[in-house]
C-alpha positions in Angstrom: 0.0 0.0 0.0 1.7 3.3 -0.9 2.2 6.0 2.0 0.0 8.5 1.1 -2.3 8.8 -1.8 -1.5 9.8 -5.6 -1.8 13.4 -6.9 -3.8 13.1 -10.0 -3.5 16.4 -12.3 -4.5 17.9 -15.0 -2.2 17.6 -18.3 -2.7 20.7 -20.2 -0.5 21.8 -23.2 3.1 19.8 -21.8 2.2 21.2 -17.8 0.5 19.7 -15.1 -2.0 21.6 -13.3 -4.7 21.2 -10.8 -8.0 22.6 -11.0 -8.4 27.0 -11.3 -10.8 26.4 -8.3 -8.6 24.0 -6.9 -11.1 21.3 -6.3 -10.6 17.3 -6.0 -12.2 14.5 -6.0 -11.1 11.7 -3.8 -10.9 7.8 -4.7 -12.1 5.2 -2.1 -10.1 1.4 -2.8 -13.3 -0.7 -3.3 -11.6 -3.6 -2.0 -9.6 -0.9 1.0 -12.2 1.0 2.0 -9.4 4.1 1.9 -8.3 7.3 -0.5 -5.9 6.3 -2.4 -5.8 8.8 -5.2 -7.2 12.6 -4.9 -7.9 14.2 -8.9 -8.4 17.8 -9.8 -11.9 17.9 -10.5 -11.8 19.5 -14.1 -14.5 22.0 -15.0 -15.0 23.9 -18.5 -12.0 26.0 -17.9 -9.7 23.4 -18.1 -11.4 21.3 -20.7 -11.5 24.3 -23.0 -7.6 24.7 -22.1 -6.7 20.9 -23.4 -8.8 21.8 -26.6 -7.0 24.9 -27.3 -4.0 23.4 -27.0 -4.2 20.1 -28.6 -6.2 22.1 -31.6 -3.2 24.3 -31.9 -0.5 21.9 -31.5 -2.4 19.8 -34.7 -3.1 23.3 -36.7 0.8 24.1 -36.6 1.8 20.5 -37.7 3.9 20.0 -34.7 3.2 16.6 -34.9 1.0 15.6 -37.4 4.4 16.8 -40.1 6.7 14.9 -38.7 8.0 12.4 -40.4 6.4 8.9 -39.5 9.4 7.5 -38.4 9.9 10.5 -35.8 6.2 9.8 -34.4 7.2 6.0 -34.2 10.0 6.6 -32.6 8.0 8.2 -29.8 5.9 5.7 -29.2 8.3 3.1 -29.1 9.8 4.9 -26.4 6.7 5.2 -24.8 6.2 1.5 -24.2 9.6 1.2 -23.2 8.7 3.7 -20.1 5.1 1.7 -19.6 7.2 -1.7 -19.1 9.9 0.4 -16.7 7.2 1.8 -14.9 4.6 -1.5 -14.9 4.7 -2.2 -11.1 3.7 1.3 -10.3 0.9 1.6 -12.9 -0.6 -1.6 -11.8 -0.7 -1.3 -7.9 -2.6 1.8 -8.6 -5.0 0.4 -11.0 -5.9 -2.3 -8.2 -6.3 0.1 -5.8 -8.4 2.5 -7.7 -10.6 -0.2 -9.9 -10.5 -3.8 -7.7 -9.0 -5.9 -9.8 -6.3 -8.5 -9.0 -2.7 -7.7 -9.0 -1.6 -10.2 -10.9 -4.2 -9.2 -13.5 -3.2 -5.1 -13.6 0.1 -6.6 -14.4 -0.6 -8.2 -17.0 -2.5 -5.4 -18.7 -0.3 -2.4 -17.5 2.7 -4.4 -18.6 1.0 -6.0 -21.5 -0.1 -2.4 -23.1 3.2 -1.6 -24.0 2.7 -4.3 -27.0 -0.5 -2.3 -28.2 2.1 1.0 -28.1 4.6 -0.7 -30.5 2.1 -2.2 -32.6 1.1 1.4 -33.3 4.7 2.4 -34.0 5.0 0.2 -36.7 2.0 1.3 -38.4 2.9 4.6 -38.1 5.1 4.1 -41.0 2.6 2.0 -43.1 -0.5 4.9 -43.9 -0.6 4.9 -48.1 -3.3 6.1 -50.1 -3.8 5.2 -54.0 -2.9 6.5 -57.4 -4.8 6.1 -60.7 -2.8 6.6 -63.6 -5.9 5.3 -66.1 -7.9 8.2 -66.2 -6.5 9.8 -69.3 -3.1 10.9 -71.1 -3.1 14.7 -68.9 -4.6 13.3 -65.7 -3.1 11.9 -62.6 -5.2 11.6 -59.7 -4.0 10.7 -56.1 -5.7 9.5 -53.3 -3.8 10.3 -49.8 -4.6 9.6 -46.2 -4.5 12.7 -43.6 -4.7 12.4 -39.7 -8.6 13.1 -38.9 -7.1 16.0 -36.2 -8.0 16.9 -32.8 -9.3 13.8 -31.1 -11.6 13.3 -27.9 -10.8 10.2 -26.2 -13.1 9.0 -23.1 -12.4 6.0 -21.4 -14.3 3.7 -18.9 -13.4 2.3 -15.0 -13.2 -1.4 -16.2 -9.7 -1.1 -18.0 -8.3 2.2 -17.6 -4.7 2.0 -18.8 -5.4 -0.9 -21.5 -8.5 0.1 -23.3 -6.4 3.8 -23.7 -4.0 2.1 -25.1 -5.7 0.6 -27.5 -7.4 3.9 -28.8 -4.5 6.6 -27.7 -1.3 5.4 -29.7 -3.1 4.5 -32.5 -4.7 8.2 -32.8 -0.9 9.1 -32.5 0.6 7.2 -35.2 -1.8 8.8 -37.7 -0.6 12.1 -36.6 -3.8 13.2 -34.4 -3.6 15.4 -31.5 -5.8 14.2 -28.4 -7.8 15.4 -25.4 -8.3 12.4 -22.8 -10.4 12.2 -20.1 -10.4 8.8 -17.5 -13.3 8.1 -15.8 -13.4 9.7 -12.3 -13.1 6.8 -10.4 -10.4 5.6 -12.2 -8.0 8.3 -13.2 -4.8 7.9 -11.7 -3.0 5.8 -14.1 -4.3 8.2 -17.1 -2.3 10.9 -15.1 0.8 8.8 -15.0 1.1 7.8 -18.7 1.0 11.6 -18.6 4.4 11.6 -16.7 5.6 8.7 -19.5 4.7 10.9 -22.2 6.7 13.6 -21.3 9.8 11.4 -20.9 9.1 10.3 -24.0 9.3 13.5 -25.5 6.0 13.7 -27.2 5.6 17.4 -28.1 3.3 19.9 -26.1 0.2 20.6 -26.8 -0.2 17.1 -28.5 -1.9 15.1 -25.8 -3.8 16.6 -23.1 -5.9 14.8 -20.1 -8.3 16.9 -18.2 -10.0 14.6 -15.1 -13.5 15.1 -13.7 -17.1 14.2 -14.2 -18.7 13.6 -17.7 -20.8 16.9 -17.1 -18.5 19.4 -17.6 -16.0 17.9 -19.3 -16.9 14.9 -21.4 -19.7 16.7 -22.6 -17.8 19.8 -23.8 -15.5 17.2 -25.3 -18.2 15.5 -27.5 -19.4 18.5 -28.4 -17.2 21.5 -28.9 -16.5 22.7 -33.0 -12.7 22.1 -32.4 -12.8 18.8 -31.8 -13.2 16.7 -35.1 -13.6 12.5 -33.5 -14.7 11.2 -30.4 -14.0 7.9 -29.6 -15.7 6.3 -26.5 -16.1 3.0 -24.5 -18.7 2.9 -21.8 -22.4 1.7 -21.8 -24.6 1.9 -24.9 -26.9 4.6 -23.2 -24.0 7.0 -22.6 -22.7 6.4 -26.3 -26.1 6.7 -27.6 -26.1 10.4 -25.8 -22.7 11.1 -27.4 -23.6 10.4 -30.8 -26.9 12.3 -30.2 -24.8 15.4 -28.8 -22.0 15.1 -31.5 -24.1 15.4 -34.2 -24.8 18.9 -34.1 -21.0 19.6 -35.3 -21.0 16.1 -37.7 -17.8 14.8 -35.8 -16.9 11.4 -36.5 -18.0 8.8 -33.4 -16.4 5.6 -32.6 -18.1 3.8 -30.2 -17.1 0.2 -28.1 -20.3 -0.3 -25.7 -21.4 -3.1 -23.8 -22.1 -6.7 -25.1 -24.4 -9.7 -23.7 -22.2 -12.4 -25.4 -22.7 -16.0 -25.7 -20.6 -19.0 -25.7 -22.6 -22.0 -27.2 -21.4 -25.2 -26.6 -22.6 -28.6 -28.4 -22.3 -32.0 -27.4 -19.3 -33.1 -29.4 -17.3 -30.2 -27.7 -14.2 -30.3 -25.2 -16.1 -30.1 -22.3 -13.4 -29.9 -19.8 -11.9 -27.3 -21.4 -14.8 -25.3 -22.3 -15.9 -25.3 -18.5 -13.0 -23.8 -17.8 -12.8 -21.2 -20.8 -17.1 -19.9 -19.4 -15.5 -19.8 -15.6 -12.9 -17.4 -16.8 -15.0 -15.7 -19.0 -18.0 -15.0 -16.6 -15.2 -14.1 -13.7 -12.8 -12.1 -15.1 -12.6 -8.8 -14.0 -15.5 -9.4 -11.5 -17.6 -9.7 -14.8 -17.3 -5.6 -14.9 -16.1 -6.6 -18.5 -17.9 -5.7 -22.1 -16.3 -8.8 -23.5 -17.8 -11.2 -20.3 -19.5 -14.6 -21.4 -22.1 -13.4 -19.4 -24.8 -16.2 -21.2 -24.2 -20.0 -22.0 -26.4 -21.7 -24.1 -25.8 -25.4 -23.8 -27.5 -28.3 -25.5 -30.0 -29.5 -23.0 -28.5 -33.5 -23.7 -25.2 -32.4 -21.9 -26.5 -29.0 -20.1 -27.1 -30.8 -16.4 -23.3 -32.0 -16.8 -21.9 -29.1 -18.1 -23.5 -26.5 -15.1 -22.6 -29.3 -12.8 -18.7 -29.0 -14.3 -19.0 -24.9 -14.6 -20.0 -24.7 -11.0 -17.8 -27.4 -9.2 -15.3 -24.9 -11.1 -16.8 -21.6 -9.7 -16.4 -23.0 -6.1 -12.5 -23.0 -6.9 -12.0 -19.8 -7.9 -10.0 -17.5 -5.4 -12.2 -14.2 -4.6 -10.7 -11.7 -2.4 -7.7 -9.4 -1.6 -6.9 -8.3 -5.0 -3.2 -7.3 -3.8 -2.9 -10.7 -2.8 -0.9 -12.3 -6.1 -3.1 -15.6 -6.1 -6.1 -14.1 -6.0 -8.4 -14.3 -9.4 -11.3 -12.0 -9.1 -11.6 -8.8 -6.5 -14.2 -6.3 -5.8 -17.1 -4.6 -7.1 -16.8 -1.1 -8.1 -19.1 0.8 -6.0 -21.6 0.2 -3.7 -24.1 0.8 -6.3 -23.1 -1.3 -8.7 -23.1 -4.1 -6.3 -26.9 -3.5 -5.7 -27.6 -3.3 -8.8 -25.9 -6.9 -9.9 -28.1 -7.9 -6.2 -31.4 -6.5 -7.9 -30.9 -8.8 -11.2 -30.6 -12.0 -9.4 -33.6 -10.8 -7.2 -35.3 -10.0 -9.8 -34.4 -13.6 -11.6 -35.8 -15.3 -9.3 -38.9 -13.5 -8.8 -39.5 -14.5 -12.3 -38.7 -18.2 -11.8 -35.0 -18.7 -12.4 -32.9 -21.2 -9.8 -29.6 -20.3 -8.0 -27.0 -22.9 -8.5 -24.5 -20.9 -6.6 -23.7 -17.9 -5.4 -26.7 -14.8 -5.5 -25.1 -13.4 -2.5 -23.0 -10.4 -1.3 -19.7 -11.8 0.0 -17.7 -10.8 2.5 -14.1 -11.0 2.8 -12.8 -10.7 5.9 -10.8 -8.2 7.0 -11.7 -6.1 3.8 -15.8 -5.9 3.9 -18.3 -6.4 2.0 -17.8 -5.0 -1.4 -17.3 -8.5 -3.5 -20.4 -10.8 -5.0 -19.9 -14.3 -4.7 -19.7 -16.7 -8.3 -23.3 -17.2 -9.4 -24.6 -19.3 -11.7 -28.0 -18.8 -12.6 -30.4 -21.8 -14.3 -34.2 -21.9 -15.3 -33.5 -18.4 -17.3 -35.9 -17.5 -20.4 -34.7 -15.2 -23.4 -37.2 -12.7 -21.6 -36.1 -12.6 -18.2 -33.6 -9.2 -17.9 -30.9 -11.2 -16.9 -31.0 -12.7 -20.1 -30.5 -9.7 -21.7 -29.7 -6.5 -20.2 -26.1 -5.9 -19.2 -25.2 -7.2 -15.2 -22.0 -6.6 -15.6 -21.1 -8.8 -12.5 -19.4 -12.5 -11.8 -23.1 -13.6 -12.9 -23.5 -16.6 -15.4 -27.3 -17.2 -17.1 -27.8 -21.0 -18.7 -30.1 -21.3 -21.9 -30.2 -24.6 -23.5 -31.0 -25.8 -26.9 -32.1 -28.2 -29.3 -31.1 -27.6 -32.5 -28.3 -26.0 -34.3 -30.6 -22.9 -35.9 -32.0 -22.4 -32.8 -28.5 -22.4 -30.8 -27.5 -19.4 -33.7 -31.4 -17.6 -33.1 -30.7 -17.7 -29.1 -27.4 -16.5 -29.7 -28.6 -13.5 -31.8 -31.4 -12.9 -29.8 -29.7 -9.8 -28.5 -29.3 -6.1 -28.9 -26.1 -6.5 -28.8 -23.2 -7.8 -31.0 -20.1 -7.5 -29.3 -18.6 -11.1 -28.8 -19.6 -14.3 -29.4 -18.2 -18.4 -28.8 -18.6 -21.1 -30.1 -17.5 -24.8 -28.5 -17.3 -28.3 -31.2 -15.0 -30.4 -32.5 -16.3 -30.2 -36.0 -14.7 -27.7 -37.8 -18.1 -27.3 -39.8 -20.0 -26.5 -37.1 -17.8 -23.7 -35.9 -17.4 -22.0 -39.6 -21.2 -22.0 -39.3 -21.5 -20.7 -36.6 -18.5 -17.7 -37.4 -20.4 -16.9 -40.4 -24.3 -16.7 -39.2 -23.1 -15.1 -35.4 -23.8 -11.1 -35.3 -21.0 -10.2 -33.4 -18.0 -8.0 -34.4 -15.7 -11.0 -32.9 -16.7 -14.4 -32.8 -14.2 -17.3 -30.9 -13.9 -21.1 -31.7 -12.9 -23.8 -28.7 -11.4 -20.5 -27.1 -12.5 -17.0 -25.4 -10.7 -13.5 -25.0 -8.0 -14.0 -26.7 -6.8 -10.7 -28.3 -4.2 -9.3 -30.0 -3.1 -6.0 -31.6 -2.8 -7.2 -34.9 -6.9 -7.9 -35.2 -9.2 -5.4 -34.7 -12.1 -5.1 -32.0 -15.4 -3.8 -32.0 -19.4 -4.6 -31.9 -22.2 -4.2 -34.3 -25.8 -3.5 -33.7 -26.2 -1.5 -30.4 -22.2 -2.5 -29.2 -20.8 -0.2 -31.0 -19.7 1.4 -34.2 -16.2 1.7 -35.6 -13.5 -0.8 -34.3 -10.3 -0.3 -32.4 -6.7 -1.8 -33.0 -5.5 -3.5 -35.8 -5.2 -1.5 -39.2 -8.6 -1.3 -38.9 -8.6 1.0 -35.7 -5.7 2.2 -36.9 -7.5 3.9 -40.1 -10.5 5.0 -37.7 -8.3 7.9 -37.4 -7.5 9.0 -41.2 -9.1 10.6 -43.5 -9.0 10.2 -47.1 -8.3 13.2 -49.7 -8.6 13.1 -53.3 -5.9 14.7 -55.2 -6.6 15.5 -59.3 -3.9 16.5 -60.9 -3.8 18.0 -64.8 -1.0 17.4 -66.7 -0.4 20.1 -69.4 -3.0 23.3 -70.0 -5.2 20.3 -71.5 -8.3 21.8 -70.0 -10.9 22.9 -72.2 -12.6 26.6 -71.3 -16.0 26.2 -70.2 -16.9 29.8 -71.1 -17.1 30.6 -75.2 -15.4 34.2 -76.4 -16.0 33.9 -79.4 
């Protein structure tokens, strides 16, 4: 536990700054129960500030000219500093968010891959030429950073999911205005530190902490900013593309997800127990990506619960600066009454508890964890079936038939992730190809990397992040015609 807790300030334009009114907000460890970080509670003043400044710092092409390889060069440096500085970042994203130790680690440490991935495409943007369209005309088609870029991220995965959207907005040459969510923002602040060792130029990013109202809102919303990019709930995207559109800026949105993972008879059952435990627990299920729904076929769907929740009953809840432990605490009080009210509300409506459906207490650290819950007798209406818990909460749906295992599955608003589980290789392509869901994973689940992109269709999302494909989310495209000669005819007769 560090001494005393983390400064959190304002980055504005290369200098770090607290709040013109000089107000903070403090953090509360869920799993501690103490402050561990105070943040300078941004209002419009400073978010204008950032705006100014990263708008000026793209308009005078202090970044956005340099040559690739000088951007790239930057952000290689910059995961070097991440992996230097890994220990620190992930102690305080445990204290501030929940999660395991072990697991900040990973994803503190394992950002710095997404950094260099976005180096080395730094150096790849090329547009087109057309040399076919006649003996005096040469047209070109070239790829531009989009410019100043708004970049709001969520509680769930603070440092990684900004690194999947900030380097990338860097190597195509954007300037950026950040903003952390307020119960998470420490980290954010840090990579500010990094970034300044790095020698990324002033003015190019800028983070400005506080509530969404003032500051995320002027963010989606202000005429200098030309892309917001977002991950959160659908409801809050929904508002942000509804406030963006008065100025037309492009939106990229990553939202939530009620993914499945279907499983037939012929599949690995062993190991696809073990691939919905992790899935349904990982990050206390606060996770868009959670297999938070399992549709089984009902000939193997008493075995497979059976194997899913023998399996539950050995994962290790509890102190998540303990290094063995796999799933910490809830968020917020709030949260954790509002997983409470789903299950309540499930089995008001008929549902049966397998295990769990309880608060859980850890000693010595209180009452801000839910236990592993498994939840049977569920219908495609019932809310836990599909609304968002965001919680270590597993529903079971069975089925009979393959069509209706791909209907269940795409019984959803959503279409973030989806799983399939077979040893037929037919089955699965099937599956891939009928599944509405901008990633879908065979005998596996979560696996990710930077290489191939992520993102959701129907109401997960729009856009996708990482990959060349996120990559080109922040380009735009220019058509140059060139004539070759005084070939043009005059339009206007003087004779």
């Amino acid at each position: 536990m560090p001494d005393a807790a983390y400064q959190a300030r304002h980055f504005i334009n290369g200098v770090f700054v607290d709040s013109a009114d000089g107000q903070k907000l403090d953090r509360v460890s869920p799993s501690h129960g103490i402050v561990v970080s105070q943040a300078a509670l941004g209002s419009e003043t400073e978010t204008q500030a950032a705006i100014k400044a990263a708008r000026a710092a793209f308009d005078d092409g202090r970044w956005s000219s340099l040559a690739a390889k000088e951007r790239a060069a930057v952000l290689y440096r910059v995961a070097d500093l991440i992996e230097q500085n890994e220990e620190r970042l992930a102690v305080m994203e445990t204290l501030e968010s929940g999660k395991p130790i072990s697991q900040s680690r990973g994803e503190c440490g394992g950002a710095a891959d997404l950094w260099r991935y976005a180096a080395s495409l730094a150096r790849t943007a090329h547009g087109d030429s057309h040399n076919t369209l006649g003996a005096d005309i040469l047209g070109v088609v070239v790829k531009e950073p989009i410019g100043v870029v708004s970049i709001i991220t969520p509680w769930n995965f603070p440092f990684w999911i900004l690194s999947q959207k900030l380097p990338f907005a860097l190597a195509a040459g954007c300037t950026c205005v950040v903003k952390p969510s307020e119960m998470t923002p420490s980290t954010t602040s840090m990579l500010g530190e990094i970034l300044v060792e790095a020698g990324l130029p002033a003015g190019v990013c800028n983070i400005v902490l506080g509530l969404g109202t003032p500051v995320g809102s002027l963010m989606t919303t202000h005429d200098d900013v030309d892309m917001v990019t977002f991950t959160g709930s659908t409801a809050v995207g929904k508002m942000i593309t509804k406030s963006s559109g008065e100025t037309l800026k492009k939106v990229a949105l990553e939202l939530g997800g009620k993914n499945p993972q279907v499983i037939f008879p012929d599949a690995d059952l062993e190991n696809a127990a073990d691939a919905v435990t992790f899935g349904v627990y990982f990050n206390v299920g606060q996770c868009c990506n959670s297999s938070s729904r399992i549709i089984v076929h009902e000939d193997i769907a008493d075995a497979f619960v059976e194997r899913v929740v023998a399996l539950s009953r050995k994962v290790v809840f509890g102190n998540p600066m303990h290094p063995d432990t796999q799933v910490g605490a809830i968020v917020t009080e709030d949260h954790k009454a509002k997983i409470d009210g789903y299950i309540k509300d499930a089995i008001s409506a008929g549902a049966e508890i397998c295990i769990g459906g309880q608060v859980l207490d850890v000693p010595g650290l209180g009452d801000q964890f839910y236990q592993p819950t498994v939840v049977r007798g569920v219908t495609p209406d019932m809310a836990i079936a599909r609304e968002e818990v965001f919680g270590p909460v597993l529903t079971v749906l069975t089925f009979k038939t393959f069509d209706q295992a791909v209907a269940l599955a795409n019984d959803s608003t959503y279409g973030l992730s989806a799983g399939v589980w077979s040893e037929n290789v037919h089955t699965c392509l099937e599956f891939c190809r009928r599944a509405q869901a901008g990633t879908v994973w065979t005998n596996t689940w979560m696996d990710g990397f930077p290489e191939l992109a992520f993102g959701g269709m129907k109401q997960s999302g729009q856009g996708r992040e990482i990959g060349r494909y996120g990559f080109e989310e922040f380009l735009e495209v220019k058509s140059l015609v060139m004539r070759i000669g005084r070939t043009r005819a005059p339009w206007v007769k003087t004779d």
